[in-house]
C-alpha positions in Angstrom: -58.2 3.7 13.6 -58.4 7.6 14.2 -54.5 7.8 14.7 -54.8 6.2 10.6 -57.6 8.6 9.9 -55.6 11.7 11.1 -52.1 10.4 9.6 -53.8 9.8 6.5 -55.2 13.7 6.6 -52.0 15.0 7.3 -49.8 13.0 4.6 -52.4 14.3 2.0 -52.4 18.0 3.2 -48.4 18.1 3.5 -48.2 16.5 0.2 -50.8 18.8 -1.5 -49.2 22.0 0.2 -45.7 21.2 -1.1 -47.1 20.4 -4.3 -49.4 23.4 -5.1 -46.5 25.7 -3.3 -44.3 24.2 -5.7 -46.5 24.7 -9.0 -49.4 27.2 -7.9 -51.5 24.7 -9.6 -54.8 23.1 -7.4 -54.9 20.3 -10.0 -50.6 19.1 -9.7 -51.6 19.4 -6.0 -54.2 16.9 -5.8 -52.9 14.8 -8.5 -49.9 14.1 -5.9 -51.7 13.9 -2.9 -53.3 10.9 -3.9 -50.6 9.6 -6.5 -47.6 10.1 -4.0 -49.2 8.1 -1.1 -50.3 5.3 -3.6 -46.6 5.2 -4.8 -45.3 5.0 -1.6 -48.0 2.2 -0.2 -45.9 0.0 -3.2 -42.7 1.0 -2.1 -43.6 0.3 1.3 -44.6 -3.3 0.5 -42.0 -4.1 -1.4 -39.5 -2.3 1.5 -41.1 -4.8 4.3 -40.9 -8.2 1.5 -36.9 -7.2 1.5 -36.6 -6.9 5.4 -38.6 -9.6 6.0 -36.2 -12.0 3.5 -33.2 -10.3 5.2 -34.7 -10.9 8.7 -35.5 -14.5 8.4 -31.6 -14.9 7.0 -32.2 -16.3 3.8 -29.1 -18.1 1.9 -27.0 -15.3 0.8 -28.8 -12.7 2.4 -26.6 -12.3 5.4 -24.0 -11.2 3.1 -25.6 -8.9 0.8 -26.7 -7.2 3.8 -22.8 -7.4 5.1 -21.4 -5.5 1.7 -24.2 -3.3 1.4 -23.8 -1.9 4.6 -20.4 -1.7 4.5 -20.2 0.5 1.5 -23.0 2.4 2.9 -21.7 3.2 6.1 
């Protein structure tokens, strides 16, 4: 739980540095270092449901993965 804590500390801090470095303004900062991590908590879900399908080899799947990575690579 305190390596979540800390993480947690430091992905707000980075994200409020790069914002306010970026903008000089406190208020963009902290706007993104909450918004940004909330965002990415979505994304995250949504990244896992994908590999999750793709890992359990769902019709089709196998060759979507196939092309993509293929045309990717």
């Amino acid at each position: 739980m305190l390596k979540t804590v800390t993480f947690t500390l430091m992905h707000f801090t980075i994200a409020f540095s790069v914002a306010y470095a970026l903008t000089g303004s406190i208020a963009v900062g902290g706007l993104l270092a909450v918004v940004e991590p909330l965002c990415n908590a979505v994304g995250f879900h949504f990244h896992e449901k994908f590999w999750k399908r793709i890992e359990q080899g769902q019709p089709g799947d196998a060759a979507l993965t196939h092309n993509w990575l293929h045309r990717h690579a």
